[in-house]
The first five atom37 places (N, CA, C, CB, O) and aatype in JSON, in Angstrom:
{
  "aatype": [20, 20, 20, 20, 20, 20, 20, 20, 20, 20, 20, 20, 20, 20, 20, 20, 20, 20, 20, 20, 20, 20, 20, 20, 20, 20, 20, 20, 20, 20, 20, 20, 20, 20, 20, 20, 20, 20, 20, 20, 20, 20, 20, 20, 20, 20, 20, 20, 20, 20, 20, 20, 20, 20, 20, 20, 20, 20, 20, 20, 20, 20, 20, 20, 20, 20, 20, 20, 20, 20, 20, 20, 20, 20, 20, 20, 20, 20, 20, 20, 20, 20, 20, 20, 20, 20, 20, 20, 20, 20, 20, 20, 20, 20, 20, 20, 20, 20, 20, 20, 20, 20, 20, 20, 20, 20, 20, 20, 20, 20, 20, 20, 20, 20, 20, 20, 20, 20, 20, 20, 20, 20, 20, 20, 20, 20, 20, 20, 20, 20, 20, 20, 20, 20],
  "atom_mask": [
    [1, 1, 1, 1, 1],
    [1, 1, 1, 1, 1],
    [1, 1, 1, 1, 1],
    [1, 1, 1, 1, 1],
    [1, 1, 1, 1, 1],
    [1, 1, 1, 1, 1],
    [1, 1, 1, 1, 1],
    [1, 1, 1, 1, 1],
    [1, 1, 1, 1, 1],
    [1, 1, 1, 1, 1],
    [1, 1, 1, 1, 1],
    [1, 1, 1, 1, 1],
    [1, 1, 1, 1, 1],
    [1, 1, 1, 1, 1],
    [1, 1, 1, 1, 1],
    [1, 1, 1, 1, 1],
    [1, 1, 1, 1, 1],
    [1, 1, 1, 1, 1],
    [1, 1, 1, 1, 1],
    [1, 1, 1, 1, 1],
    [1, 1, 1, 1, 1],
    [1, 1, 1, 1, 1],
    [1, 1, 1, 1, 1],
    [1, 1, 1, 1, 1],
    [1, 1, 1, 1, 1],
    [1, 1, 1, 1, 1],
    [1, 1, 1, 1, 1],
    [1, 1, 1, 1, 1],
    [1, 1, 1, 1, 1],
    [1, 1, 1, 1, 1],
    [1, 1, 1, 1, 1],
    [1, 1, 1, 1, 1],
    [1, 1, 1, 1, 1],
    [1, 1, 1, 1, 1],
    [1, 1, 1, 1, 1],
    [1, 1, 1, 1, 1],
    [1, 1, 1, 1, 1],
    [1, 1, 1, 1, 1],
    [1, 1, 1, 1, 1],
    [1, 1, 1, 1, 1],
    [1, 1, 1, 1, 1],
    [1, 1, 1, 1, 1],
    [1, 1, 1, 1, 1],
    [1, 1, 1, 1, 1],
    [1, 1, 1, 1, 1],
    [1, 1, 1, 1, 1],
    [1, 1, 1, 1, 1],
    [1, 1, 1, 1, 1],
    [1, 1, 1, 1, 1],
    [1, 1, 1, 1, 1],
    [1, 1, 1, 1, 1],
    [1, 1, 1, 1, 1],
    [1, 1, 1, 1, 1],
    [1, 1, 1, 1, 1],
    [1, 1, 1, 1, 1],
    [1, 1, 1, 1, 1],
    [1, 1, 1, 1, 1],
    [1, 1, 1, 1, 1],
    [1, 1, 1, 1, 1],
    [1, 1, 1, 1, 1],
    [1, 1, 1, 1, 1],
    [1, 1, 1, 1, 1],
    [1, 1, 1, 1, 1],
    [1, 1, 1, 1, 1],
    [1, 1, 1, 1, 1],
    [1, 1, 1, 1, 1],
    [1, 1, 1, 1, 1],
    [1, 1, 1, 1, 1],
    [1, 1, 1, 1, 1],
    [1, 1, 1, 1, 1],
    [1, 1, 1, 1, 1],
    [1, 1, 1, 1, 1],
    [1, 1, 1, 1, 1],
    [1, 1, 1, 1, 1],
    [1, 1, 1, 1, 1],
    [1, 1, 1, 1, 1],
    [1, 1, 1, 1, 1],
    [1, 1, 1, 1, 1],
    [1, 1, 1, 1, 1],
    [1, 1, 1, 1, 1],
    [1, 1, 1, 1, 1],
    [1, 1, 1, 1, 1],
    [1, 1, 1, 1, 1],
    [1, 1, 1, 1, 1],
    [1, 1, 1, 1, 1],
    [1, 1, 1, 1, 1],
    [1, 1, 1, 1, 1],
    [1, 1, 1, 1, 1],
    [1, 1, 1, 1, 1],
    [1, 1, 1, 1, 1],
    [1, 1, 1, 1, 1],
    [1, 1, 1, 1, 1],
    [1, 1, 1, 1, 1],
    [1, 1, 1, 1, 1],
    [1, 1, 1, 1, 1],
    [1, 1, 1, 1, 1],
    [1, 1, 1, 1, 1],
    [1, 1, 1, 1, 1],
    [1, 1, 1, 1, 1],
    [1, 1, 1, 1, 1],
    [1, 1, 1, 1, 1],
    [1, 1, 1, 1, 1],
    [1, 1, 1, 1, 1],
    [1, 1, 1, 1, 1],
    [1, 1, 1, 1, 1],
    [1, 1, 1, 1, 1],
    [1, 1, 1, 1, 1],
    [1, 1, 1, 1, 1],
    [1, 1, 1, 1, 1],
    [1, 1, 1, 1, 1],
    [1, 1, 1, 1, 1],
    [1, 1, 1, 1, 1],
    [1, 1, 1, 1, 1],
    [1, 1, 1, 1, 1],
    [1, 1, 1, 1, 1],
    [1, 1, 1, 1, 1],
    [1, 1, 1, 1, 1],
    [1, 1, 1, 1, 1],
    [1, 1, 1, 1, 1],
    [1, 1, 1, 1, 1],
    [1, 1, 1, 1, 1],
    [1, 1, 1, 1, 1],
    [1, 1, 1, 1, 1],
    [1, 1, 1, 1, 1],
    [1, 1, 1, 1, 1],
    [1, 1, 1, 1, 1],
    [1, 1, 1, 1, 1],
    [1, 1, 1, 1, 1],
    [1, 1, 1, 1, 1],
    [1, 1, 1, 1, 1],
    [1, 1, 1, 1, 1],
    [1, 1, 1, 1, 1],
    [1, 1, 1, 1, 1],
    [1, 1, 1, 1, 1]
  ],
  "atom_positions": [
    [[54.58, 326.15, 91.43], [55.13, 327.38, 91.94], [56.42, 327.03, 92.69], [54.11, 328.12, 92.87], [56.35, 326.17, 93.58]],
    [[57.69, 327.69, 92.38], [58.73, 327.18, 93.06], [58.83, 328.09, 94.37], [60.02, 327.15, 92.16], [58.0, 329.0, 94.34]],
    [[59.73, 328.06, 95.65], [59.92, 327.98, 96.64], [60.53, 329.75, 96.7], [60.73, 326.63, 96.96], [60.32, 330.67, 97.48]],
    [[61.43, 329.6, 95.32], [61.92, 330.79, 95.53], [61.4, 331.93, 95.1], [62.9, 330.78, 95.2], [61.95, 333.02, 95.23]],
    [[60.26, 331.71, 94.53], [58.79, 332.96, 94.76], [58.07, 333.21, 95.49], [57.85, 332.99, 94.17], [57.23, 334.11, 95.47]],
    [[58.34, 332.24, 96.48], [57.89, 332.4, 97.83], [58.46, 332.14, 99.23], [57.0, 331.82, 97.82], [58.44, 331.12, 99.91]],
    [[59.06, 333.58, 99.5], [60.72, 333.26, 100.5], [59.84, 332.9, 102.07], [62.22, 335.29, 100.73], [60.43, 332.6, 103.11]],
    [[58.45, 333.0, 101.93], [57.71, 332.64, 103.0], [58.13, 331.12, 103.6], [56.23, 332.74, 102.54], [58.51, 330.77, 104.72]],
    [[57.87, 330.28, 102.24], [58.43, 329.25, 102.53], [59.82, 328.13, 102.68], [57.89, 329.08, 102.15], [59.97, 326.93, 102.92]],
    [[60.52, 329.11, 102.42], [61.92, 328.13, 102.21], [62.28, 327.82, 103.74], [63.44, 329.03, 101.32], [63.11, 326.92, 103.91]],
    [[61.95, 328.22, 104.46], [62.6, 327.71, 105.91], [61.37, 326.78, 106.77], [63.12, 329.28, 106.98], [61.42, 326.49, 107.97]],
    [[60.13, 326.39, 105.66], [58.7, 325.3, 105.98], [59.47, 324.14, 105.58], [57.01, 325.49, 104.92], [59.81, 324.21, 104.4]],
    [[59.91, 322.95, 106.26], [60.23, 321.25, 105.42], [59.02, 320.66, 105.1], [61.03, 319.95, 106.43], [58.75, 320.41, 103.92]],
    [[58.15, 320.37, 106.13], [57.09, 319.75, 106.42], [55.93, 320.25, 105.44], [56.85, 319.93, 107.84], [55.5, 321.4, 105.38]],
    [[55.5, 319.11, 104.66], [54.54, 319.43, 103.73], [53.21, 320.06, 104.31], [54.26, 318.22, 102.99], [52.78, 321.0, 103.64]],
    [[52.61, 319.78, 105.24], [51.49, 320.48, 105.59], [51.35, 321.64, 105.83], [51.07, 320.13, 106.34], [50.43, 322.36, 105.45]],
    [[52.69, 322.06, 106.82], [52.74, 323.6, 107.47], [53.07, 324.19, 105.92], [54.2, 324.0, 108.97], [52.43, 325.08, 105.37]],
    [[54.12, 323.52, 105.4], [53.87, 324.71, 103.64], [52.63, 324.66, 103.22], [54.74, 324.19, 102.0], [52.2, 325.8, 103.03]],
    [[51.67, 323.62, 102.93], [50.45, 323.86, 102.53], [49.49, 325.44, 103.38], [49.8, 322.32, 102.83], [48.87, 326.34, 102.82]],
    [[49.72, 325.21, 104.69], [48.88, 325.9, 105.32], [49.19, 327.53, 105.65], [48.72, 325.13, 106.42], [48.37, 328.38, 106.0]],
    [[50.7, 327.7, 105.42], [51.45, 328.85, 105.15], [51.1, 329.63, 103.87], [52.8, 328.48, 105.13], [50.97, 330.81, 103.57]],
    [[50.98, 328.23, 103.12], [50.76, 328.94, 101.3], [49.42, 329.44, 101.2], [50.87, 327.66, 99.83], [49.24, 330.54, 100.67]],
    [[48.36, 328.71, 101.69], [46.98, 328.9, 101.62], [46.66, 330.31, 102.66], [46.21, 327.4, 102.11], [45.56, 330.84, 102.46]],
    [[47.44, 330.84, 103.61], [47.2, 331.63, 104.17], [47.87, 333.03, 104.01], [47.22, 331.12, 105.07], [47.58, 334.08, 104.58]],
    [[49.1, 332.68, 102.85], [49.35, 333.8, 102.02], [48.7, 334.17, 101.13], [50.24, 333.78, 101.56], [48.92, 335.37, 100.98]],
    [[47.56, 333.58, 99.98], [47.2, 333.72, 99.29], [45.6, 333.49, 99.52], [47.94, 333.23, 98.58], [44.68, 333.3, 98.72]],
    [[45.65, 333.58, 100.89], [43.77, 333.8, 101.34], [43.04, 332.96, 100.6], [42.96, 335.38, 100.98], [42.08, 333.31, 99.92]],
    [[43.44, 331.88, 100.7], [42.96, 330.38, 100.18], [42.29, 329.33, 101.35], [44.39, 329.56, 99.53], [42.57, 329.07, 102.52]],
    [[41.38, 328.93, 100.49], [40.81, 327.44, 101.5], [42.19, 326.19, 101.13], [38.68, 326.57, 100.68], [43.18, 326.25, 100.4]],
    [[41.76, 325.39, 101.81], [42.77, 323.93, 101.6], [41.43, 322.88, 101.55], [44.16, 323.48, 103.27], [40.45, 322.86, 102.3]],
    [[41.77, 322.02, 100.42], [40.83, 321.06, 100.45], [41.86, 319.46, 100.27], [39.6, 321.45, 99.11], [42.7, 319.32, 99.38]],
    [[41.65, 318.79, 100.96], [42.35, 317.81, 101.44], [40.7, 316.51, 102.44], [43.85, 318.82, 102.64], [39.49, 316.72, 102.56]],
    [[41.51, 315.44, 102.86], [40.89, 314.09, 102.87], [41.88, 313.8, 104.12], [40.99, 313.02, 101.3], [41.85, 312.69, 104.67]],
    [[42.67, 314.7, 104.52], [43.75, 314.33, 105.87], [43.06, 314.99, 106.75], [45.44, 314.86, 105.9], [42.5, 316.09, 106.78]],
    [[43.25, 313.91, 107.64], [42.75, 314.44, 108.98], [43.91, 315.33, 109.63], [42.34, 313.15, 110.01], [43.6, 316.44, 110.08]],
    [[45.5, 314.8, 109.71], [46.21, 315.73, 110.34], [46.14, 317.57, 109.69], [47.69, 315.01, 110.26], [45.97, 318.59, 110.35]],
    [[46.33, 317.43, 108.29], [46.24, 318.57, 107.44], [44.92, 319.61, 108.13], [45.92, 317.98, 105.77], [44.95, 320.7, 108.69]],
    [[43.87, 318.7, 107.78], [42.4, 319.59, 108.43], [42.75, 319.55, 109.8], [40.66, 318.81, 108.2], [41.75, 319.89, 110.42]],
    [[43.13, 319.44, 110.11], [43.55, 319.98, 112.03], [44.6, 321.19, 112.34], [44.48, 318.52, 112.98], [44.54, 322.21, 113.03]],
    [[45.46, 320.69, 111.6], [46.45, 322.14, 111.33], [46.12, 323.01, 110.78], [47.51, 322.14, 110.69], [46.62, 323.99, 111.33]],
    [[45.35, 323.38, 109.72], [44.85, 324.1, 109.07], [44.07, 324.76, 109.87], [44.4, 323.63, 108.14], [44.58, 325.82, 110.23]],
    [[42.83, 324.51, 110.36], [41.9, 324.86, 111.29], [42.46, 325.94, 112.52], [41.4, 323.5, 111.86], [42.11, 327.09, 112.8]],
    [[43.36, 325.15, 113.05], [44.42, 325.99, 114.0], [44.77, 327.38, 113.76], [45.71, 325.37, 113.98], [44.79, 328.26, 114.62]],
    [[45.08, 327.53, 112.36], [45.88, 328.65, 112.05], [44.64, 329.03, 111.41], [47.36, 328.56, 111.23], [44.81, 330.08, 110.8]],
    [[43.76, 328.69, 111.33], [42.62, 330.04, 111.01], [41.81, 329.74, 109.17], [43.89, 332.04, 110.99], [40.87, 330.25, 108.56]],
    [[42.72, 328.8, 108.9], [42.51, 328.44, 107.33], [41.13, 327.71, 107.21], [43.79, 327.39, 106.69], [40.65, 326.84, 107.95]],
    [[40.71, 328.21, 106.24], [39.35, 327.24, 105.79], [39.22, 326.38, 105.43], [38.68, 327.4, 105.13], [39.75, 326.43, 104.32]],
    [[38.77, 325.32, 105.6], [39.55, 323.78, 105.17], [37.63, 323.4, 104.63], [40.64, 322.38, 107.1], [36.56, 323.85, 105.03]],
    [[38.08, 322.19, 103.39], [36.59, 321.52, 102.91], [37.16, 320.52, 103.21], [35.84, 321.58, 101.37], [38.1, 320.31, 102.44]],
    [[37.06, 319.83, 103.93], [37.13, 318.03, 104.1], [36.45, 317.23, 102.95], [36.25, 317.48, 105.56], [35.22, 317.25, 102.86]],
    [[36.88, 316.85, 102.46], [36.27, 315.66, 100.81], [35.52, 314.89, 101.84], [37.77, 314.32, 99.57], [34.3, 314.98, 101.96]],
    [[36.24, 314.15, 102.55], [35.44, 313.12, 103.18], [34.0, 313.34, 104.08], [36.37, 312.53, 104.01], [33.42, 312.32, 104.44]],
    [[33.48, 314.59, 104.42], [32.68, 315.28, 105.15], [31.8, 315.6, 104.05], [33.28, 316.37, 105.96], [30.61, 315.3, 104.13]],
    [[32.19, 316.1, 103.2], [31.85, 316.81, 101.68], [31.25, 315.38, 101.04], [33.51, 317.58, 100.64], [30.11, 315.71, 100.74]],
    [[31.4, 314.07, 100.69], [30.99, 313.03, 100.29], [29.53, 312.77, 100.94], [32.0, 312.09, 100.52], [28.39, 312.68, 100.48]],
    [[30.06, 312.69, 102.16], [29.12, 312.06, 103.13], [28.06, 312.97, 103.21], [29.71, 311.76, 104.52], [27.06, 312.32, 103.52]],
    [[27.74, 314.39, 103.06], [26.54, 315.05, 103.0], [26.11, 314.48, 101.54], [26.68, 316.75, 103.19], [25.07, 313.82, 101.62]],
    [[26.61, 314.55, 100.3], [26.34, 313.75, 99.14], [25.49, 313.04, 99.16], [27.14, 313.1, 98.75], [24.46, 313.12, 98.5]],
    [[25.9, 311.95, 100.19], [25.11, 310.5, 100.12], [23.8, 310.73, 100.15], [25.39, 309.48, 101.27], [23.29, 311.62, 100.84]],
    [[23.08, 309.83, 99.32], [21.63, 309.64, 99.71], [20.9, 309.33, 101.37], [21.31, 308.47, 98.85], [21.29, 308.51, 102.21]],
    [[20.2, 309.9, 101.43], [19.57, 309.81, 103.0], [18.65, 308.67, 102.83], [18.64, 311.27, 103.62], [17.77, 308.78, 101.98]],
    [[18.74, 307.55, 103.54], [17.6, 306.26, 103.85], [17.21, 305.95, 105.08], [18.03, 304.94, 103.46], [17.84, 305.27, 105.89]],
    [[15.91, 306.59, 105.24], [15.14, 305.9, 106.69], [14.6, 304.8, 106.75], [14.08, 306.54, 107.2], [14.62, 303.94, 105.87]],
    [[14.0, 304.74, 107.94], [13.57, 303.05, 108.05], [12.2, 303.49, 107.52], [13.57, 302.06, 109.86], [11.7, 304.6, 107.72]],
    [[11.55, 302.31, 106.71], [10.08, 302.39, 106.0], [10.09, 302.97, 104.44], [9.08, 303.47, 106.94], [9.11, 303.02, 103.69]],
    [[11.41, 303.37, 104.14], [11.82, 303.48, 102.91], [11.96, 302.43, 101.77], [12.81, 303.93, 103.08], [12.24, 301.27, 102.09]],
    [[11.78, 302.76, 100.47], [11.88, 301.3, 99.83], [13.06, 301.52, 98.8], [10.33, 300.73, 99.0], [13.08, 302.7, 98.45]],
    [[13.64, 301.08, 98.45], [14.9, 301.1, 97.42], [15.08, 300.24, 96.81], [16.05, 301.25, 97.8], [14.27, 299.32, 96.95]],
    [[16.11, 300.06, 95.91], [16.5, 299.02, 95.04], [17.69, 298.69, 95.0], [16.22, 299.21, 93.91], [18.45, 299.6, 94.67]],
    [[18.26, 297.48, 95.27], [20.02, 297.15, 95.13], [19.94, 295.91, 94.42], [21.02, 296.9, 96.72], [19.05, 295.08, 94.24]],
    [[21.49, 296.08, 93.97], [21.47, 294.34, 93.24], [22.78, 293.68, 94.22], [22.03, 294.26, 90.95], [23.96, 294.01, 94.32]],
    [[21.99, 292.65, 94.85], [23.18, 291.64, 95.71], [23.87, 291.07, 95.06], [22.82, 290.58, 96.53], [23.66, 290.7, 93.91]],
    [[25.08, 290.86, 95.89], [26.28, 290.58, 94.94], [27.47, 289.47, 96.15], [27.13, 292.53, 94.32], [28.54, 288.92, 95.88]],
    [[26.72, 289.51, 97.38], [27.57, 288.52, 98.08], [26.74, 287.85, 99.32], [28.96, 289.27, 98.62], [25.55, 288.12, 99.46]],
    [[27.25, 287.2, 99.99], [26.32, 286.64, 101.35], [26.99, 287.59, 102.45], [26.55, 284.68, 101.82], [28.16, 287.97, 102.56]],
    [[25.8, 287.87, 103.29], [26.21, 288.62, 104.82], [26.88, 287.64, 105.49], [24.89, 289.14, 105.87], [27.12, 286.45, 105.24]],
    [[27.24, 288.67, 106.73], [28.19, 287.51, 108.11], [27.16, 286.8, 108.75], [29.14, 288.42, 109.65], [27.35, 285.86, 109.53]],
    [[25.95, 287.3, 108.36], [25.22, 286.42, 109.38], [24.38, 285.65, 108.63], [24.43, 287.14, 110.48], [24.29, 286.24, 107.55]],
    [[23.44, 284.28, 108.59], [22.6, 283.71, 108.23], [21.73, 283.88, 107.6], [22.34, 283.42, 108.72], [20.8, 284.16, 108.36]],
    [[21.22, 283.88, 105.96], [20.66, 284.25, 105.32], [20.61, 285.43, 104.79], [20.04, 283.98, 105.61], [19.49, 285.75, 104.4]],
    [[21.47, 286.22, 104.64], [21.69, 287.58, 104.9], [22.57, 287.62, 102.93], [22.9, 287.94, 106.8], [23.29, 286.81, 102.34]],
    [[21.85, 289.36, 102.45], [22.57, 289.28, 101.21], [23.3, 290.51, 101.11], [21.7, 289.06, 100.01], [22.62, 291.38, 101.65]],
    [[24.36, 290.98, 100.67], [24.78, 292.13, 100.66], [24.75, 292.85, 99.51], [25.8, 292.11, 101.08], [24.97, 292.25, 98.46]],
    [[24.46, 294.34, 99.5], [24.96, 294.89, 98.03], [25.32, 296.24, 98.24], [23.82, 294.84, 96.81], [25.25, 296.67, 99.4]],
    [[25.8, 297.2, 97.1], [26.01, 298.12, 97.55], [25.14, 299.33, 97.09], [27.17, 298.16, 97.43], [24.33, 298.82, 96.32]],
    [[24.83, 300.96, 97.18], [24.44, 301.63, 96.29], [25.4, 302.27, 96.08], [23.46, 302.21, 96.42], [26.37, 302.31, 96.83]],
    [[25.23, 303.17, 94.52], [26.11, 303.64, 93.22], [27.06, 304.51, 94.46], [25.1, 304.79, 91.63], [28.29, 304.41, 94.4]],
    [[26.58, 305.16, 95.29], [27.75, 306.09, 96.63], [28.98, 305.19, 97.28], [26.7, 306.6, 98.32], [30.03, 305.59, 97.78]],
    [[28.27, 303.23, 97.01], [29.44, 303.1, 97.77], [28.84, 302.39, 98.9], [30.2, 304.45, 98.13], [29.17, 301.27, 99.29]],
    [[27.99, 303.09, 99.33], [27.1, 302.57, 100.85], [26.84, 301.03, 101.31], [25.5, 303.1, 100.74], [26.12, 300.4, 100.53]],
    [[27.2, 300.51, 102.15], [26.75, 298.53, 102.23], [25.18, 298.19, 102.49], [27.63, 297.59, 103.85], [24.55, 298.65, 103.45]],
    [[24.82, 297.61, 101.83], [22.93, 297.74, 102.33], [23.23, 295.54, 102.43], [21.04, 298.81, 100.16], [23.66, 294.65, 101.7]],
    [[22.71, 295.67, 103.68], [22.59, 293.98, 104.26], [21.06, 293.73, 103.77], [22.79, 293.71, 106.34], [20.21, 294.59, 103.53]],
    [[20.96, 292.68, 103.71], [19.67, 292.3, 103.07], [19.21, 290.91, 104.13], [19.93, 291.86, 101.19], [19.87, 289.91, 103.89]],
    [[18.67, 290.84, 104.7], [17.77, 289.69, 105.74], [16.85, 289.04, 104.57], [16.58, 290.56, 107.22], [15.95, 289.48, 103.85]],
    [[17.52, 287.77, 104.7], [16.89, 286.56, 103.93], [16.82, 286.46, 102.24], [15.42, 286.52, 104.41], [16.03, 285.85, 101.52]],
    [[18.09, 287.4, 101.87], [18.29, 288.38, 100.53], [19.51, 287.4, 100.26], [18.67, 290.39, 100.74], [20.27, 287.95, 99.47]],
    [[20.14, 285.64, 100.79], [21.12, 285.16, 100.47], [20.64, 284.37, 98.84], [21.63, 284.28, 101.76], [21.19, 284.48, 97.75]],
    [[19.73, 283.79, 99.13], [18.72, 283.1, 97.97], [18.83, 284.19, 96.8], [16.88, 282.89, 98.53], [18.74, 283.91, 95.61]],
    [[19.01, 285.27, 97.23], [18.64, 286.39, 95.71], [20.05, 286.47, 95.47], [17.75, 288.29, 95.92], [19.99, 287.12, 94.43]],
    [[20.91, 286.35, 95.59], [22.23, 286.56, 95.04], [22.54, 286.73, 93.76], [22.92, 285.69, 95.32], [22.42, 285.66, 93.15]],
    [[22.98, 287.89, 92.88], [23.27, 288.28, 91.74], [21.5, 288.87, 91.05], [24.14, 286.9, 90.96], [21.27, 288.84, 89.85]],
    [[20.84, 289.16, 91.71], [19.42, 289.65, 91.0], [19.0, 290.9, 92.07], [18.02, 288.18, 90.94], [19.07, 290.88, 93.3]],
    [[18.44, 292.21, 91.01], [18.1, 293.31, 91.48], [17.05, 292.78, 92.69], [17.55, 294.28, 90.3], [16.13, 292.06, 92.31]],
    [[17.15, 293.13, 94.18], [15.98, 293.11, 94.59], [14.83, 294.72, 95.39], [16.32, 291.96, 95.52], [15.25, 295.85, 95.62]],
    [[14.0, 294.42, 95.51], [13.35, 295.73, 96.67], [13.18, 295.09, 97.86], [11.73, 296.5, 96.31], [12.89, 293.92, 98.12]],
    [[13.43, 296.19, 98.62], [13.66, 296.15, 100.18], [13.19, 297.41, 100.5], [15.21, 295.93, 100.73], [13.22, 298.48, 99.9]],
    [[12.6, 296.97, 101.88], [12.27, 297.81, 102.65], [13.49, 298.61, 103.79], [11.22, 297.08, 103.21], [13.37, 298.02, 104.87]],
    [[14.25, 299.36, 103.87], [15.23, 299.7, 105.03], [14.47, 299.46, 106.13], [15.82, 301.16, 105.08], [13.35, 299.93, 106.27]],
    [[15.03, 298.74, 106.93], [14.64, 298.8, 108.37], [15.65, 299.65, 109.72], [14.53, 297.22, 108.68], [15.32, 299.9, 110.88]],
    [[16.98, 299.93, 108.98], [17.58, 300.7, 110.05], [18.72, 300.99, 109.17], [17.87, 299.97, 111.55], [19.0, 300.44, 108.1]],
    [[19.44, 302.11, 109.91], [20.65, 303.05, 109.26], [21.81, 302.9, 110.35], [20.16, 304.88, 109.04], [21.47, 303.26, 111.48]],
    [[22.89, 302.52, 110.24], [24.05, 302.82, 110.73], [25.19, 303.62, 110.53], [24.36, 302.09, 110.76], [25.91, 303.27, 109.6]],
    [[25.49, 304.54, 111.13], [26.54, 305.25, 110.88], [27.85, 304.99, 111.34], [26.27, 306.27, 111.2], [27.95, 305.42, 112.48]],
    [[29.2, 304.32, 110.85], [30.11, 303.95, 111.42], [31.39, 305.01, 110.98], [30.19, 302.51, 111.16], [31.24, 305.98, 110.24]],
    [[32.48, 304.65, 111.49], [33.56, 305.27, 111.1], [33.84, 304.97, 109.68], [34.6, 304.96, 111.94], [34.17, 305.97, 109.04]],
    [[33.8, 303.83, 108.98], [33.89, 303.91, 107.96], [32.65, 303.98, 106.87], [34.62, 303.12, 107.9], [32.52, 303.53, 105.73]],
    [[32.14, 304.43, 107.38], [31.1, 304.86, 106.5], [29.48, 304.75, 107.02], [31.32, 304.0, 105.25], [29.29, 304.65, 108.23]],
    [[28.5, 304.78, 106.26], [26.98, 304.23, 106.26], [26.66, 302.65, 106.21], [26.25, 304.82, 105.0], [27.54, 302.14, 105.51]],
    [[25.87, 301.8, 106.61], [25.05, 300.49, 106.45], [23.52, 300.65, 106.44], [25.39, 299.53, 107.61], [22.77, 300.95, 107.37]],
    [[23.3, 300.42, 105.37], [21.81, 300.02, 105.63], [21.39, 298.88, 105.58], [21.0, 300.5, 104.91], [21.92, 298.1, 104.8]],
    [[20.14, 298.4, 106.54], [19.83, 297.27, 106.74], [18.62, 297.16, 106.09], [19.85, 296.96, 107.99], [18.06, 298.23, 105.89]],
    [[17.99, 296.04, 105.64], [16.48, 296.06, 105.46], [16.48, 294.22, 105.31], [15.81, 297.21, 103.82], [17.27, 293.31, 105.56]],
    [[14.5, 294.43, 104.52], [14.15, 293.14, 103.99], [13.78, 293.15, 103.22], [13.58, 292.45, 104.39], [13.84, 294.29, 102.76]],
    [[13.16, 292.25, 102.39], [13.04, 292.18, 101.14], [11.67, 292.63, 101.44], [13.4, 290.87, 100.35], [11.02, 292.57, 102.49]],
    [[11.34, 293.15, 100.14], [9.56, 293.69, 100.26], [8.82, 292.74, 99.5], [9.12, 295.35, 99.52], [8.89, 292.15, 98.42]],
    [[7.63, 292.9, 101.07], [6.43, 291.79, 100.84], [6.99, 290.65, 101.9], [6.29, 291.12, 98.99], [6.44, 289.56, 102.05]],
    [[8.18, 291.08, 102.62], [8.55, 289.49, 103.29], [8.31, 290.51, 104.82], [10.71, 288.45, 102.84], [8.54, 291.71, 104.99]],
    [[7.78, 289.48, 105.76], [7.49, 290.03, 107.43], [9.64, 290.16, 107.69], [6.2, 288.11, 108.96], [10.64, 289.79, 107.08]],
    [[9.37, 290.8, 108.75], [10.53, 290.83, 109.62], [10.77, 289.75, 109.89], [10.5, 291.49, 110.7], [9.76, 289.1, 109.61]],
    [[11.49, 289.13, 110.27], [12.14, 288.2, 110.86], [12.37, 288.48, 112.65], [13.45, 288.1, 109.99], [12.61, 289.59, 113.12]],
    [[12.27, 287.49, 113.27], [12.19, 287.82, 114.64], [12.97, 286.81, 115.58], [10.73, 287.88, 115.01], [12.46, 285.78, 116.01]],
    [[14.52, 287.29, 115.9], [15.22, 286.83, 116.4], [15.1, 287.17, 118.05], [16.23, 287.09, 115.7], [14.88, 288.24, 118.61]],
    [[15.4, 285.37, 118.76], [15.29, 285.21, 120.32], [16.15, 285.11, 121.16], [14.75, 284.35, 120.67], [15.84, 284.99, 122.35]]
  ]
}
């Protein structure tokens, strides 16, 4: 759509405020992955879907006592430790899961982290006790 079908915007430079001008001429949501965008938007009253908010309800939910399946694919930061991921993306650490490296294993989750960049799940391998650090 050019600019000069829409004299709303010829005096907007700034890509966002045109986004949020345009979407509010034409009684539109804005769907965007920017945090500045979804802040401006919000301001002026626009309906915004955050992708990244929108993903993250997506994800599969894992509590502790849950059992799952990943295939490790590297060593953790810490000692004996295996990492892998699930198909979302998610990091699942594996306690004493370094030995299994490159083979599907089951695990039990033992805890969930939620960070800024994303989910971690932790567990152990099933059928193996916890491990009990002093």
């Amino acid at each position: 759509m050019h600019e000069a079908n829409l004299p709303i915007l010829r005096d907007i430079h700034k890509v966002d405020e045109r986004l949020v001008v345009l979407a509010k001429a034409l009684d539109a949501r804005v769907v965007t992955n920017d945090y500045n965008l979804n802040k401006i938007a919000q301001l002026q009253g626009v309906e915004v879907i955050n992708l990244n908010e929108l993903a993250n309800a997506l994800k599969s939910v894992a509590l502790p006592g849950e059992q799952m399946t990943v295939r490790l694919i590297k060593p953790g930061d810490q000692y004996g430790q295996g990492v892998g991921y699930l198909e979302d993306g998610t990091m699942v650490v594996v306690e004493q899961g370094r030995s299994m490296i490159g083979q599907e294993v089951s695990i039990t989750v033992t805890s969930v982290l939620q960070t800024p960049a994303g989910r971690m799940i932790f567990g152990r391998l099933e059928g193996r006790p916890q491990s009990v650090t002093t």
